[in-house]
N, C-alpha and C positions, 0 to 999 in steps of 0.2 A: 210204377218204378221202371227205370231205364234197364234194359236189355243188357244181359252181360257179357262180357267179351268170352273166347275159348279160353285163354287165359285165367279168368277170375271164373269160372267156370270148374276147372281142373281143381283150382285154389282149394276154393270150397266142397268140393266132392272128394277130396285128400280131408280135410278135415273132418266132413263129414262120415268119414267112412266104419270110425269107433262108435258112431253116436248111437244109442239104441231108440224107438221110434217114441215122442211125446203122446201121440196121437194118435189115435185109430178109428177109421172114418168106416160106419158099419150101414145096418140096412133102412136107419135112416137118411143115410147122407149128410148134407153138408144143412145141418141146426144152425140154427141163432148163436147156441150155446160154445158149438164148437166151431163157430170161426170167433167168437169172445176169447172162448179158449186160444187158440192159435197163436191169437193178436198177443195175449198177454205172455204165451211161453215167448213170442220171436220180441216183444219187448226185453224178455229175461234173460235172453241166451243168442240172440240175433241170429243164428243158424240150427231149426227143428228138423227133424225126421218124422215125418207120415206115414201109418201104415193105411193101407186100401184092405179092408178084410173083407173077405170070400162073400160075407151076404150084403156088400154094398151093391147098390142098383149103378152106380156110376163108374165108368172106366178107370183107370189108374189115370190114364192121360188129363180126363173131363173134370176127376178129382184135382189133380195136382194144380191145373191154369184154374180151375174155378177157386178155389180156395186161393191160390195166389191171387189174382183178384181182387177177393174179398179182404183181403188182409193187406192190400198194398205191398207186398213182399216179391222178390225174383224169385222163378224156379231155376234152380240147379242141376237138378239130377231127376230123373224116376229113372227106376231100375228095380225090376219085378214088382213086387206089389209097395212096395216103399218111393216117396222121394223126398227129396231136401228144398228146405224153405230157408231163401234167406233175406232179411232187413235188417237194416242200420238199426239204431236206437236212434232214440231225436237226442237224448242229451248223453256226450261220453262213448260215442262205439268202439268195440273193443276191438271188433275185426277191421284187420288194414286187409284193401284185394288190392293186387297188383293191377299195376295201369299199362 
């Protein structure tokens, strides 16, 4: 997915700021299961929150691009052990980012 501007950036991390985290990436890491997961919340809600808990073996940062990756999604935000994911929907998205 293309790079976001500061702009759509801001957007999205004002939005994301009520959200509480879908996810919680522990001391397995990043499963099969939980980037299936991921995929389906960011198809449901286009913009998730992650948390990184304490026995994950992987950085907040190493979490956050690696999961985005996996999922085709923008990262947003990390900030402390949480960051925000976000993708369009293929069909009908609901979030407009400024251009």
């Amino acid at each position: 997915m293309a790079d976001l501007s500061g702009k759509q950036r801001r957007y999205l991390r004002a939005l994301g700021h009520h959200l509480d985290p879908v996810l919680q990436i522990g001391h397995e890491g990043l499963s099969d299961a939980l980037v299936a997961q991921a995929s389906a919340q960011l198809e449901a809600h286009e913009l998730i929150k992650v948390k990184v808990g304490e026995s994950s073996t992987l950085s907040r940062h190493d979490a956050a691009s690696q999961l985005a990756a996996a999922t085709g999604s923008s990262l947003a935000q990390v900030l402390g052990r949480t960051f925000l994911l976000y993708r369009p929907r293929a069909r009908d998205p609901e979030l407009t980012l400024p251009v």
